[in-house]
Residue frames as a rotation matrix with the C-alpha (Angstrom) as fourth column:
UNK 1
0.314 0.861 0.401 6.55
0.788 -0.472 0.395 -11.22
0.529 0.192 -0.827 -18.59
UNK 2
0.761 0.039 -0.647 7.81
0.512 -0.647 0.564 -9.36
-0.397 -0.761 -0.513 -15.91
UNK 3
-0.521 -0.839 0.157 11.32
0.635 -0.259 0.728 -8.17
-0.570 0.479 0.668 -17.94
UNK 4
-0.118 0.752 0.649 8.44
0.825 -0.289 0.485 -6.67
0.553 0.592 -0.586 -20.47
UNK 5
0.278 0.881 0.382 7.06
0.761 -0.445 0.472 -4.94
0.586 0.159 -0.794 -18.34
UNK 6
0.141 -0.868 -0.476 9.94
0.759 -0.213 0.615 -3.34
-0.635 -0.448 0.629 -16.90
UNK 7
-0.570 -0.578 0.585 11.45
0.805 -0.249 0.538 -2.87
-0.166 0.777 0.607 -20.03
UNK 8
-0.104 0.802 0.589 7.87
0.698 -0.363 0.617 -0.91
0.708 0.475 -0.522 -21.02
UNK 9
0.844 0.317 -0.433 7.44
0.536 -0.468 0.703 1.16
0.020 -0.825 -0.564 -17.77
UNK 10
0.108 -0.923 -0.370 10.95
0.684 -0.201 0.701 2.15
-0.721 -0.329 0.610 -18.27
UNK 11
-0.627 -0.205 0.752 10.53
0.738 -0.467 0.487 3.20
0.252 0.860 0.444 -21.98
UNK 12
0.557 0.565 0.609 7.40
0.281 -0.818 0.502 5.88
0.782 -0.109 -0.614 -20.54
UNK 13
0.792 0.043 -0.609 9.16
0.557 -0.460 0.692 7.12
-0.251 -0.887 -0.388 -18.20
UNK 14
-0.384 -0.833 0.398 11.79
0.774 -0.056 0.630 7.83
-0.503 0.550 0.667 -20.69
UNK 15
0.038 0.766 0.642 9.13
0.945 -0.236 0.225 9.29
0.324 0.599 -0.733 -22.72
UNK 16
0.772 0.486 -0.411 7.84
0.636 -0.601 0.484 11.83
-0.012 -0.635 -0.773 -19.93
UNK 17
-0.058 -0.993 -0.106 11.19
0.846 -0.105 0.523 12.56
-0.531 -0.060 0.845 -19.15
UNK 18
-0.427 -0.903 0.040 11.88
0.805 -0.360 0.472 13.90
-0.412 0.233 0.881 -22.28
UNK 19
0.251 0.812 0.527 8.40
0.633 -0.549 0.546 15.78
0.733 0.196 -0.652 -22.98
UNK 20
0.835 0.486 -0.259 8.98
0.541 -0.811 0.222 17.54
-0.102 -0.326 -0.940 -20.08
UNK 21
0.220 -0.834 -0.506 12.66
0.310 -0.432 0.847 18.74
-0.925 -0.343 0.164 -20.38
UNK 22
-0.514 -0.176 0.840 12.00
0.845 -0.271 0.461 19.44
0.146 0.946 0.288 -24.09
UNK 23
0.449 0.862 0.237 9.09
0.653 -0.497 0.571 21.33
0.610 -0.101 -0.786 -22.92
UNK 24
0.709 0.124 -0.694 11.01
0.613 -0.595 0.520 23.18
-0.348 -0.794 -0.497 -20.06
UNK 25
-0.118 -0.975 -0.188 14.68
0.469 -0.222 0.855 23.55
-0.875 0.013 0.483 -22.21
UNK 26
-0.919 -0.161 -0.360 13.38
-0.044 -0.865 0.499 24.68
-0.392 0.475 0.788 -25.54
UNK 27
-0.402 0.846 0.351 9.74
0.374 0.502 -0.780 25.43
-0.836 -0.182 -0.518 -25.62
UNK 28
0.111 0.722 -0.683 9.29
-0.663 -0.458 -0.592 27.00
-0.740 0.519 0.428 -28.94
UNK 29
-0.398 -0.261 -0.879 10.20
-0.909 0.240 0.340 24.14
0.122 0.935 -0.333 -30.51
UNK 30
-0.901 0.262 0.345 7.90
-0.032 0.755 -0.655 21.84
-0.432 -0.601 -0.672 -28.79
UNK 31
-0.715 0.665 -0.216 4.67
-0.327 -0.045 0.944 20.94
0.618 0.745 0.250 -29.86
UNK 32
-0.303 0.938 0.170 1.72
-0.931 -0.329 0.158 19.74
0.204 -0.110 0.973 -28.91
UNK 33
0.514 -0.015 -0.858 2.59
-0.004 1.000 -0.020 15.87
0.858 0.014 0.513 -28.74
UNK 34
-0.609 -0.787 -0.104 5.55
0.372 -0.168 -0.913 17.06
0.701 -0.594 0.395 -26.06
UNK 35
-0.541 0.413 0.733 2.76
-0.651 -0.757 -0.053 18.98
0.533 -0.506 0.678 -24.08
UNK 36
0.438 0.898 -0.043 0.04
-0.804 0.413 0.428 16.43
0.402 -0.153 0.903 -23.78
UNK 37
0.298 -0.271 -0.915 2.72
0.483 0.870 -0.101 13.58
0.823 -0.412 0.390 -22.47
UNK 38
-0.802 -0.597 0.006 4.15
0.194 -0.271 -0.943 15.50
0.565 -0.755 0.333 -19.97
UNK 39
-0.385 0.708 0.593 0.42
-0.923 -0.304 -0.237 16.41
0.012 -0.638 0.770 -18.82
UNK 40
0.756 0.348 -0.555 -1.21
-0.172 0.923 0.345 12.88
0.632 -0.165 0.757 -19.15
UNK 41
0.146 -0.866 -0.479 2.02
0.019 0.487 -0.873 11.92
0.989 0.119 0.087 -17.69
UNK 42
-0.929 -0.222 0.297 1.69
-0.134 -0.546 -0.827 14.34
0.346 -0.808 0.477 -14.48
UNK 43
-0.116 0.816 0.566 -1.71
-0.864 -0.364 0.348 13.43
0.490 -0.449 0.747 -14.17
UNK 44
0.389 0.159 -0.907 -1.28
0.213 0.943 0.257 9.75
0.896 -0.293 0.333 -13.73
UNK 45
-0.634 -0.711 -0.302 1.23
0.350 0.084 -0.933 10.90
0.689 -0.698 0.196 -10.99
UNK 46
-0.569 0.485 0.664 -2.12
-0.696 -0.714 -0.075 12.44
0.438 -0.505 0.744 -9.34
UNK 47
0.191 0.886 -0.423 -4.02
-0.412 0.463 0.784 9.42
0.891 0.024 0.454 -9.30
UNK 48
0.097 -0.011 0.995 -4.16
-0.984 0.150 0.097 7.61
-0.150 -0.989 0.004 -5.58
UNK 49
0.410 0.435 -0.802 -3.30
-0.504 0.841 0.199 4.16
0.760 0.323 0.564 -6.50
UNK 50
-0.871 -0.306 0.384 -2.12
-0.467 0.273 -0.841 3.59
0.152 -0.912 -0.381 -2.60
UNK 51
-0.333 0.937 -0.108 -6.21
-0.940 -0.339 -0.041 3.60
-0.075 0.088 0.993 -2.74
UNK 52
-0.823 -0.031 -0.567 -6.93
-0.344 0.821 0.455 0.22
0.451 0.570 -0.687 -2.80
UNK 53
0.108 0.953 -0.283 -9.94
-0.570 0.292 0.768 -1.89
0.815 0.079 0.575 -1.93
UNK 54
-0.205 -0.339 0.918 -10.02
-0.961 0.247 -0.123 -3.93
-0.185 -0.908 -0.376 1.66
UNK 55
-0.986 0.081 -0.144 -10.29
0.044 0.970 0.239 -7.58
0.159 0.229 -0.960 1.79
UNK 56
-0.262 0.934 -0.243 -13.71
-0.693 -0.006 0.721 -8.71
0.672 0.357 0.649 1.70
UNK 57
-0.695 0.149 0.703 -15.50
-0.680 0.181 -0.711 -10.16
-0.233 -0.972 -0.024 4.84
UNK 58
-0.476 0.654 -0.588 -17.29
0.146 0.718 0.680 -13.11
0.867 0.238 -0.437 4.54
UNK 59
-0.123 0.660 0.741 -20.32
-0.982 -0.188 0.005 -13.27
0.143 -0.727 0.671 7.14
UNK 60
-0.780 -0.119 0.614 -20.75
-0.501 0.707 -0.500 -16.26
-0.375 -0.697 -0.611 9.36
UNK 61
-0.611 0.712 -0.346 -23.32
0.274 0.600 0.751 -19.18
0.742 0.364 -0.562 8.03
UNK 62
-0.160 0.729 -0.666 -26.77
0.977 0.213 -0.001 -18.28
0.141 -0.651 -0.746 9.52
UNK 63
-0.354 -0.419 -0.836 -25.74
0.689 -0.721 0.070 -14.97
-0.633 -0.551 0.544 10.38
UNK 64
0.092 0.458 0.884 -28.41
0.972 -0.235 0.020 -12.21
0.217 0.857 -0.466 8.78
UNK 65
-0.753 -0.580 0.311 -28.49
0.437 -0.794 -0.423 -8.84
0.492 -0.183 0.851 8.55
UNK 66
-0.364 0.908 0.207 -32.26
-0.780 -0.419 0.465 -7.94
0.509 0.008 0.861 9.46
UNK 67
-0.985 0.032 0.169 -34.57
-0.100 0.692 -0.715 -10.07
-0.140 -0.721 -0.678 12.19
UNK 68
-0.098 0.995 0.032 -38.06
-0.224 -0.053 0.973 -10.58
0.970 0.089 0.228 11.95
UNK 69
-0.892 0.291 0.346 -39.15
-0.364 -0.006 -0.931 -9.62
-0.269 -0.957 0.111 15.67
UNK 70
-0.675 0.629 -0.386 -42.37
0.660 0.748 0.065 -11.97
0.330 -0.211 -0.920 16.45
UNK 71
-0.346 0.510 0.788 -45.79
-0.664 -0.726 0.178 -10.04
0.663 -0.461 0.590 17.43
UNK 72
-0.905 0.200 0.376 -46.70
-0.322 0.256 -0.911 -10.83
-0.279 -0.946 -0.167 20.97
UNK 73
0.068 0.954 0.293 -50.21
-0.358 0.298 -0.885 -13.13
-0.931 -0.045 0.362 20.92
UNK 74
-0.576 -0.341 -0.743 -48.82
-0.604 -0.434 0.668 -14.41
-0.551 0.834 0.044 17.58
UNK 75
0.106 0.820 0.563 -52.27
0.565 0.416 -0.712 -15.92
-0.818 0.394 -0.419 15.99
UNK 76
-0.852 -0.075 0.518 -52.83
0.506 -0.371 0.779 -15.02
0.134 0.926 0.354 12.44
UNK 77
-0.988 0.151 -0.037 -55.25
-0.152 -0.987 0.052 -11.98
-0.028 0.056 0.998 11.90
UNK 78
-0.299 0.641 0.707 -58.89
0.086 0.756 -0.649 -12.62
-0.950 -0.133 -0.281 11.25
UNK 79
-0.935 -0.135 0.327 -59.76
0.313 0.118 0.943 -13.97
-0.165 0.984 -0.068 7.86
């Protein structure tokens, strides 16, 4: 699996590549397929994927967020 996906990550970066150096060496013969990879391309390169979620804390057994505080004289109302 991992060869694959090498192999595949290797073949778009090829790609990009050559969208953009077609795009920079002879743009009147580019098109519109050459444009849009070299920009999709350059945006992925924007995206933050350093960005990751933290591990997830588990909370202690018992352990709530919220108390129920006790009124003082604590009889039940009259009925």
């Amino acid at each position: 699996m991992r060869p694959l996906l090498t192999a595949l990550a290797l073949a778009v970066g090829v790609l990009w590549w050559w969208a953009v150096l077609r795009l920079a060496l002879a743009p009147a013969e580019s098109g519109p397929v050459e444009g849009a990879v070299a920009v999709g391309g350059w945006g992925l390169g924007l995206l933050p994927v350093h960005s990751v979620p933290g591990p997830v804390r588990r909370r202690a057994a018992g352990a709530t967020r919220a108390s129920t505080l006790r009124r003082s004289g604590g009889g039940s109302g009259p009925s």
